[in-house]
N, C-alpha and C positions, 0 to 999 in steps of 0.2 A: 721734772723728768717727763716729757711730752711720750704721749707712745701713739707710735705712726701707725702699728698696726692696725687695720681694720677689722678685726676677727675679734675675737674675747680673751682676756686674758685669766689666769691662771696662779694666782700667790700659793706658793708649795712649802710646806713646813716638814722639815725632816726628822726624823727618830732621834735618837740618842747618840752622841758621838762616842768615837770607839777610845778619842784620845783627844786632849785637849789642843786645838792650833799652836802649832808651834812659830808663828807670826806675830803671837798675841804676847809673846813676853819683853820683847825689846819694844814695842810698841806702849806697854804700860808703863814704861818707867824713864825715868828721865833725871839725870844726877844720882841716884839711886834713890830717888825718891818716886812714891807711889802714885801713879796718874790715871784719874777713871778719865777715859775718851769719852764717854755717854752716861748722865744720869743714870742711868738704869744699872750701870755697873755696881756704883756707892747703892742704889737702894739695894738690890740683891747682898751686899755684903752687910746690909746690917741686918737684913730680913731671916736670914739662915740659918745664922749663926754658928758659922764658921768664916775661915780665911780662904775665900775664896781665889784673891787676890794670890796669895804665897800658892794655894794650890794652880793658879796658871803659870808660874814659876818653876815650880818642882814637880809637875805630874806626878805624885808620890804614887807607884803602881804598885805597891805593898797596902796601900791607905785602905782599910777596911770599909770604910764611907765612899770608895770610888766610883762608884757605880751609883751613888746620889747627888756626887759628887756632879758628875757628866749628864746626871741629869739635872740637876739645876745648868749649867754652863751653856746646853744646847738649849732652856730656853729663853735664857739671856741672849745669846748670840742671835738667835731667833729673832725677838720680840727689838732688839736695835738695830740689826737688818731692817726690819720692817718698819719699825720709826721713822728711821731717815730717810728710808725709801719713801714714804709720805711726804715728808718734811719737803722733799725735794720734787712733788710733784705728780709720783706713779701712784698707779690707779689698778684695782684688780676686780673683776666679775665675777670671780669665784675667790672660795680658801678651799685649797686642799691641805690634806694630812696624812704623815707617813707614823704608823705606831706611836710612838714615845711623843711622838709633833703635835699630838690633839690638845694639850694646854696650850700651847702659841698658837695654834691654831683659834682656838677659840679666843684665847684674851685678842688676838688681832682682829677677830669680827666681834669686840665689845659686847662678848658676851659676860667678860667680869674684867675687872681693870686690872694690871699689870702685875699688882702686888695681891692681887688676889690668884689670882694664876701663879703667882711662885711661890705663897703659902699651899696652893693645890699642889705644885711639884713635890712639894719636900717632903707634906703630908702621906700622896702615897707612895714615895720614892721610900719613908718609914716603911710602910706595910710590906713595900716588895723585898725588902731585907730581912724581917722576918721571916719569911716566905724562903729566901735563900736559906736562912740560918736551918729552916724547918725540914723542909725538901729542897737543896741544893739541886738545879739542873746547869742546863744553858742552852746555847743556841747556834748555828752555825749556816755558814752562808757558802750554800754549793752554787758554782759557776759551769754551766757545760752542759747539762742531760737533759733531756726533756721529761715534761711532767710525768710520764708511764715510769719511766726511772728512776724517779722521786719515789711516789705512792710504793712500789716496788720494794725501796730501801725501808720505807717506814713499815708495810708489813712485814718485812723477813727479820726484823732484829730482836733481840729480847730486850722487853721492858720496854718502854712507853716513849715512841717519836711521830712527830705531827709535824706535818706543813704548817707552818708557823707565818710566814710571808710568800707570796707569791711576785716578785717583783717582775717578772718578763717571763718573756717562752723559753727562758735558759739560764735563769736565777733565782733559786727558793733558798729560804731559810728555816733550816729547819731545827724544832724545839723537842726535847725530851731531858732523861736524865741521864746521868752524865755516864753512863756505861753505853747506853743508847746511842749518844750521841757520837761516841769515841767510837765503835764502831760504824754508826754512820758515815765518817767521815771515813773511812777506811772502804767500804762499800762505794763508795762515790767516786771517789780514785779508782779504784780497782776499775768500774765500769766508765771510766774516761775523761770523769770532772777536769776539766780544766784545773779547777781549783774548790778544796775543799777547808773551811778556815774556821774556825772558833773565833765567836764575837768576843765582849768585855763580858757579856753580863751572865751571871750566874743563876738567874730563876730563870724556870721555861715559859717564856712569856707565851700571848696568843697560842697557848696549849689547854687542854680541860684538864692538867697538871694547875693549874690558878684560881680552881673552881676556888679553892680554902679562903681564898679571899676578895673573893668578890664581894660577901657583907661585908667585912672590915671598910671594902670600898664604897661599896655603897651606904653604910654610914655617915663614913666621913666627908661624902660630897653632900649630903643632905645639907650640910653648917652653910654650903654657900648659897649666895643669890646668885639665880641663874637669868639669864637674862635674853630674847632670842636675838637669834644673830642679825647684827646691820650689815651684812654681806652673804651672800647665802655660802653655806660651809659643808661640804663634799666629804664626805667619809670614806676610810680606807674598807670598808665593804663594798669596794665595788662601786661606788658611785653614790651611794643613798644620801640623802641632804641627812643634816642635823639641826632640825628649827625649834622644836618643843622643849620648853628647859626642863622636863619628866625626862622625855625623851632623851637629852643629853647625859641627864644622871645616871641612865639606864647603859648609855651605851661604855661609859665609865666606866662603870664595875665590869660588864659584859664583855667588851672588845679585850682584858686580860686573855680570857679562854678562848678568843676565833682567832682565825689568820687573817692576817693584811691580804688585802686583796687589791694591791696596787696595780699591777696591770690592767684592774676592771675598772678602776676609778679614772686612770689616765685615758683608758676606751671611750669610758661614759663623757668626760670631758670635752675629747676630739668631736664627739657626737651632738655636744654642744654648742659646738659652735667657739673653741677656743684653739686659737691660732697661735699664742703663746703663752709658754711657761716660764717664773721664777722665780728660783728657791729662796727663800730665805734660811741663811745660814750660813757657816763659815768655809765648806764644801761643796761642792756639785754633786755630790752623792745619787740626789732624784732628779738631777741634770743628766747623766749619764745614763738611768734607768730611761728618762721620756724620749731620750732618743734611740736608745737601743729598740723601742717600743714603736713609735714611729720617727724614722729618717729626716722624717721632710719640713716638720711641726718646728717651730723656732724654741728651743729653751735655754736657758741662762742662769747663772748663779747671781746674785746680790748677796756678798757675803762679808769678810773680814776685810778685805782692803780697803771697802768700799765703804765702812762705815767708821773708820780710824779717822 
């Protein structure tokens, strides 16, 4: 995959999916029998341990494990985006990453290898469900206001909401607990949201509601080798590289309790000298964010068609 553009480009890893591709199930099977498209499928299905496979079948939205669920799936879907995207030729100057996307992120700039990154997902995709079980919140994604109307909603509510994600001048995500948040979203409309929606996930992620677990995380990334990145790797703070592998572990535990600061990372990007973006993943999700961000910038998905 030759890339004509002249400018730098951009590999973009996305957060958590809300629901698994619905693409992906007539695609896996064939006679009724079961077919991994990509290595990577078969190793994540014996790594988990679970049925991976029956859950891209049944999206079971009762399934108590869903939300670890979708977090392993997005970064399979991820990390075989990104494969064949190689295999076939493309090239990236930078890794970015969107929340939940800092494991593909990182195993795509070989900072640990594939199945070490999906023993990292699972590992703390555990902690964050205890974390729900303990202090249940969640998270919800306003479309329409500007930031003064944001900060506005999260001071006037009772009990505890934060800008959790800043994706553009007119879409935050916002985290607290779940009385917070339900009114939240009631305030949002009321003052002209476009759109006010509850994600999947049930902990208040990128909130200082995650403090409780940040040692449990930062324990548990201690077991790996960290390694620095062979492509330099862009954090959702706004732009900061991620090269020291202290420094990675750190940001690990840490980026639970801050907000995404994706609009500053897409900034610092442009500022770099990168003329295009593209996502890996089964969505255009932070296809949609870089252009709403700027116009004019070339971005694109590499996602599920592309990699069947």
């Amino acid at each position: 995959m030759e890339q004509r553009n002249a400018g730098k480009v951009a590999l973009c890893f996305p957060g958590q999916l809300s629901k698994v591709p619905d693409e992906l199930g007539g695609e896996m099977s064939s006679g009724g029998e079961k077919r991994f498209p990509h290595p990577f499928f078969e190793k994540t299905w014996e790594k988990v341990g679970f049925d991976l496979f029956s859950f891209f079948f049944q999206q079971e939205e009762e399934d108590r494990c869903l939300n670890l669920k979708l977090q392993v799936a997005s970064y399979l879907l991820s990390m075989v985006s990104f494969d064949q995207y190689c295999r076939k030729g493309g090239r990236g100057d930078f890794i970015a990453e969107h929340s939940m996307g800092i494991y593909a992120a990182l195993a795509a700039a070989e900072v640990m290898t594939f199945e070490e990154g999906l023993e990292m997902v699972k590992g703390i995709g555990l902690i964050l469900e205890r974390v729900e079980e303990q202090s249940p919140g969640g998270l919800i994604v306003i479309i329409g206001l500007a930031s003064e109307n944001i900060k506005g909603i999260c001071s006037s509510v009772e009990g505890d909401l934060y800008v959790a994600n800043v994706n553009g001048s007119r879409q935050f995500v916002l985290s607290g607990d779940k009385k917070a948040i339900e009114r939240g979203m009631e305030l949002a409309l009321q003052q002209g949201a476009i759109s006010a929606q509850r994600l999947t996930f049930n902990t208040p992620l990128h909130s200082p509601l995650m403090e409780s677990a940040m040692s449990d995380v930062r324990k548990f990334v201690t077991g790996f080798t960290i390694h620095p990145p062979r492509i330099p790797v862009v954090s959702h703070w706004g732009g900061r590289h991620l090269s020291d592998p202290d420094e990675i572990r750190d940001f690990l535990a840490e980026e639970l309790c801050k907000p995404v600061d994706w609009e500053g990372g897409v900034q610092y990007l442009l500022s770099a000298g990168v003329t295009c973006f593209i996502e890996m993943g089964p969505h255009d999700t932070l296809t949609r964010l870089i252009r709403w961000i700027n116009r004019d910038v070339k971005a694109l998905s590499y996602g599920v068609r592309d990699i069947i």
